[in-house]
N, C-alpha and C positions, 0 to 999 in steps of 0.2 A: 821662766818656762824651760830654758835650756840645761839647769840645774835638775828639774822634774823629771824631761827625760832622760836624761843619762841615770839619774835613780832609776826610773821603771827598767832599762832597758839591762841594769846591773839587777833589779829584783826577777826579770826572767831569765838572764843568764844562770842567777842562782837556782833557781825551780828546774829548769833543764838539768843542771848538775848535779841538783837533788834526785830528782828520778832517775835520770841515768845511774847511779851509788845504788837505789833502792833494785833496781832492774838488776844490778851486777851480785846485789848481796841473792834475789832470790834463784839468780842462775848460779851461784855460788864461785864466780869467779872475783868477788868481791878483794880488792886490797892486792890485785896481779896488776904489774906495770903492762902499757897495754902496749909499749915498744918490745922491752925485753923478755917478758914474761914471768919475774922472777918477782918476789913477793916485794912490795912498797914498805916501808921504814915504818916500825909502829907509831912512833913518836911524829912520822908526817904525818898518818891517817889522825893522829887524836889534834894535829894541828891544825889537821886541812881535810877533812872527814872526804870531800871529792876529788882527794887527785886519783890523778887517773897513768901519772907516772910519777917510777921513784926517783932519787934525787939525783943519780947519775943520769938516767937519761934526761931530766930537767935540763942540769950542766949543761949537757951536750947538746939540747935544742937550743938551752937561749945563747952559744956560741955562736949559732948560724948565723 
């Protein structure tokens, strides 16, 4: 059962960040890091189609 939810609660984590990608491609902010402003890495979008930051500010968050 505790296997189960952590599945459901990782398949609406994904649907959230699905939409949220769809929401940003149609306000055409699609693919801007949403710390620095400056365009996300192609190669992390074709890896990671929802981030939402590029790799230096990643870095810099998961130092904290």
């Amino acid at each position: 059962h505790t296997k189960t939810l952590i599945l459901e609660k990782q398949l609406k984590d994904a649907k959230t960040s699905i939409a949220a990608a769809l929401l940003k491609i149609k306000k055409g902010t699609y693919g801007k890091c949403e710390k620095c402003g400056k365009q996300i890495e192609l190669a992390r979008l074709l890896a990671m189609p929802t981030a939402t930051y590029c790799l230096t500010c990643t870095k810099k968050t998961s130092r904290k």
